[in-house]
Structures are given as C-alpha cells and as structure tokens.
C-alpha positions in Angstrom: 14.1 1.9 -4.7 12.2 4.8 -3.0 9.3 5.4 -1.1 7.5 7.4 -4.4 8.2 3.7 -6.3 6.2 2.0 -4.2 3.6 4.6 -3.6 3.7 4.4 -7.5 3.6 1.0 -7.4 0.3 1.0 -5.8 -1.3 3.7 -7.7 -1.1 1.1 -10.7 -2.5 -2.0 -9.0 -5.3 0.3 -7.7 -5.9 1.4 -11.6 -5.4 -2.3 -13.0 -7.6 -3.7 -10.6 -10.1 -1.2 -9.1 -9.7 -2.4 -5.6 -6.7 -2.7 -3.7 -6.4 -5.2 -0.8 -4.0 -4.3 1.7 -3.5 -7.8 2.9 -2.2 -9.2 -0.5 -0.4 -5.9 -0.9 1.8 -5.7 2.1 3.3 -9.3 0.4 4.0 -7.9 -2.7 5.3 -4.9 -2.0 8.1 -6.8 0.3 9.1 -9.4 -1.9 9.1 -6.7 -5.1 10.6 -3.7 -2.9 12.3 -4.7 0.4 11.3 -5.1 3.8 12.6 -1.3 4.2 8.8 -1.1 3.3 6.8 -3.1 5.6 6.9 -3.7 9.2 5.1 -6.1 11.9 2.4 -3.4 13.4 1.6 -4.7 17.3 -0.6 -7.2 16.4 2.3 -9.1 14.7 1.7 -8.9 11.0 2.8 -7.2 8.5 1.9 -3.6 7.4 2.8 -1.0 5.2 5.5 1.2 6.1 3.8 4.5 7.2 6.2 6.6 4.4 4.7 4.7 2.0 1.3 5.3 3.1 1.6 9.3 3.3 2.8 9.1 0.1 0.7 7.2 -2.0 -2.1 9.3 -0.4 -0.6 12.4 -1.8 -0.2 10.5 -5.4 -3.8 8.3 -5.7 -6.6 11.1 -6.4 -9.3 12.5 -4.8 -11.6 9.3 -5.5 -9.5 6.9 -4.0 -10.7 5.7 -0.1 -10.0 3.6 2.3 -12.6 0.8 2.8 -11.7 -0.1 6.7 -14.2 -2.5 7.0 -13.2 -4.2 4.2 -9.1 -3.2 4.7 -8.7 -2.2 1.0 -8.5 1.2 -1.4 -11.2 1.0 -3.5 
C-alpha cells in the first residue's frame, strides 16, 4: 500500500459519511493499512502519519475542513 491509498482511502469515508472523525480513523487506517501509517504523537496516542495527511489534503477538495474543535473533516 501507499500513502495515495490511504489518502484515497479517506477521501471515500469522508464522501460516504459527510464527516470524518479522526479518532475512529487513525484505527482503521492501521488495522486496514499498516502501522507505516500512524504513529503515537507526544501525547501517546495514536495519529495519522503526516504523509498521509499532506496528501489527502492535496486529493479532498476545496470544501473539505478541518473541524479542530471537534477533531474531524467535515
């Protein structure tokens, strides 16, 4: 798998389900795609891998934002 997959990946949870929780995500995209994908950020838990991230913001449109308050792409 790649780094596009995943970004890919994400682009077509976000369009299936209008919102896109990161904390559910980061999960998902470890058990579907690897841990090469994810990594414990300083606070200990889990994140998205920053390649990813740059990525799927090239990919997910101009509508697409981050919701930080509410840690989700909506």
């Amino acid at each position: 798998m790649k780094t596009k997959d995943v970004a890919e990946f994400m682009v077509k949870e976000l369009a299936q389900n209008g919102i896109l929780y990161q904390e559910g995500l980061v999960q998902k995209i470890q058990k579907l795609f690897g841990d090469e994908f994810v990594f414990a950020n300083n606070h200990g838990t889990l994140s998205i891998d920053r390649k990813v991230l740059r990525e799927f913001n090239k990919i997910k449109g101009e509508n697409v934002l981050w919701d930080r308050d509410g840690c989700c792409w909506k």
